[in-house]
N, C-alpha and C positions, 0 to 999 in steps of 0.2 A: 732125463725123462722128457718124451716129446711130450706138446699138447694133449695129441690126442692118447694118450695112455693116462693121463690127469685127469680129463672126462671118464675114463674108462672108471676110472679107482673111486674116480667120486659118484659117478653114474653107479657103481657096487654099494659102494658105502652108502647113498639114497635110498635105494633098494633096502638093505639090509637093514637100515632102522625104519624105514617104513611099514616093512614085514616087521619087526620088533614092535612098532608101536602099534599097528594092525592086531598082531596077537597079544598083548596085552589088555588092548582095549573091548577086547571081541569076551569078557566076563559074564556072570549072570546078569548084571544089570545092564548092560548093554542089551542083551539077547532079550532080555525080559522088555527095555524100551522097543526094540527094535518089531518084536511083535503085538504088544499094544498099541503101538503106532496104529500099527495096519488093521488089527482090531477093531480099531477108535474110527478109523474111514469108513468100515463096514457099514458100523454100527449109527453115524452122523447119515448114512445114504440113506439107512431104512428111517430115522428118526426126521430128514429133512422130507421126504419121500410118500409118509403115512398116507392113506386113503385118496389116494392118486387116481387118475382115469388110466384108462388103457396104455397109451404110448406110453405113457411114465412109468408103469408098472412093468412093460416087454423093459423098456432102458434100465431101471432100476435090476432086475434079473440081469441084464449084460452088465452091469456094472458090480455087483456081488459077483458075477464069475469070474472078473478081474482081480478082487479080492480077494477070495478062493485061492487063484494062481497068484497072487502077490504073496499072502501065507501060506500056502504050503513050499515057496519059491524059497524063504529066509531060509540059511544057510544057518543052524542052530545046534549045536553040540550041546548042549546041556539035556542030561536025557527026561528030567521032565517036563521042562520047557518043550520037547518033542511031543511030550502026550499032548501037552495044552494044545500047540501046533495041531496036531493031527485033530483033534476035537473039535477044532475053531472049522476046521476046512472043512470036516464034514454038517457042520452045522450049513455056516454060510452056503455049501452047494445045495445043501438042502433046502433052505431059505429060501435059496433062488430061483431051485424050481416048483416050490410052493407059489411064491410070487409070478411065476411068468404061465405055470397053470390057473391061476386066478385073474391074469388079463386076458391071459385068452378067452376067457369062460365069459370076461363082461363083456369082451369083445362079442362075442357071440350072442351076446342078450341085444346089441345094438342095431342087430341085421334081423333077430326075428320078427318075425312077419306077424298080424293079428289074426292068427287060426290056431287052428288045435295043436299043427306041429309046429308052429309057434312058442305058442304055453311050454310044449313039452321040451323046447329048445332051452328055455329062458327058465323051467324046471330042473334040468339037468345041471344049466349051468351056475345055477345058484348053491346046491350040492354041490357043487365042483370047487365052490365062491369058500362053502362053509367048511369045505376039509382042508381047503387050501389054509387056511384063517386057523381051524383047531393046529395044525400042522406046525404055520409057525408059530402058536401060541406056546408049545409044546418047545419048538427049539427057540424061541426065547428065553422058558426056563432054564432048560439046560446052557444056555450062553452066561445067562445070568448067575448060574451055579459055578459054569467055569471060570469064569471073571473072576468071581469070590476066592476059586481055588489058588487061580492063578497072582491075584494082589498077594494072597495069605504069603505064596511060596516065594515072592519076588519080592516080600517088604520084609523076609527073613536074610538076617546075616549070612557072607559067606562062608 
């Protein structure tokens, strides 16, 4: 047997219990870490991030989209760990654009000028401030509801 067919056998043999320990380790509790993880990033952005000015608020939204596409990205076979998945993503896209329609809006109160359409600038945008705000307050719950569902199903045996 040359060398090079000895690399070959053992460069297969790597492989193959790589792929073995790969799938074995790829379980619900794996899957279940692997998307609280990302969860857990979302959720430290909006927690370190609360009542920010403008620029923070545009960045804080690019950075929940990232999130967004980090969990819906996990590669997750477990099929209710898929609902949870899919839940989280629409949350956090939602989130994000509640948040990046609420810097804009304050953004916009910072350029109004002291006239009538003025006022009417800096009125709209505080409407826009207050539904942004009912909005996530709304997919907070529901994060907060999924979280629950999701410990309950991922601190159950397999």
């Amino acid at each position: 047997m040359s060398v090079l067919q000895k690399y070959t056998v053992l460069a297969t043999l790597s492989l193959s219990i790589t792929l073995f320990v790969t799938s074995c380790s790829d379980n619900k509790v794996s899957q279940c870490q692997r998307l609280i993880r990302v969860v857990n990033t979302g959720t430290s952005l909006i927690d370190k991030n609360k009542g920010t000015q403008v620029i923070t608020s545009i960045q804080l939204s690019k950075d929940l989209d990232f999130v967004t596409k980090s969990i819906g990205e996990l590669k997750l076979t477990d099929p209710k760990l898929k609902e949870f998945q899919n839940g989280f993503v629409k949350i956090f896209q939602n989130l994000s654009q509640a948040i990046a329609k609420a810097g804009r809006a304050l953004g916009a109160t910072k350029t109004a000028q002291a006239s009538e359409s003025g006022r009417e600038k800096i009125q709209k945008a505080r409407a826009e401030i207050d539904s942004a705000l009912t909005t996530a307050t709304t997919l907070g719950k529901q994060s907060d509801t999924l979280v629950n569902q999701m410990n309950k199903y991922c601190s159950q045996p397999e």
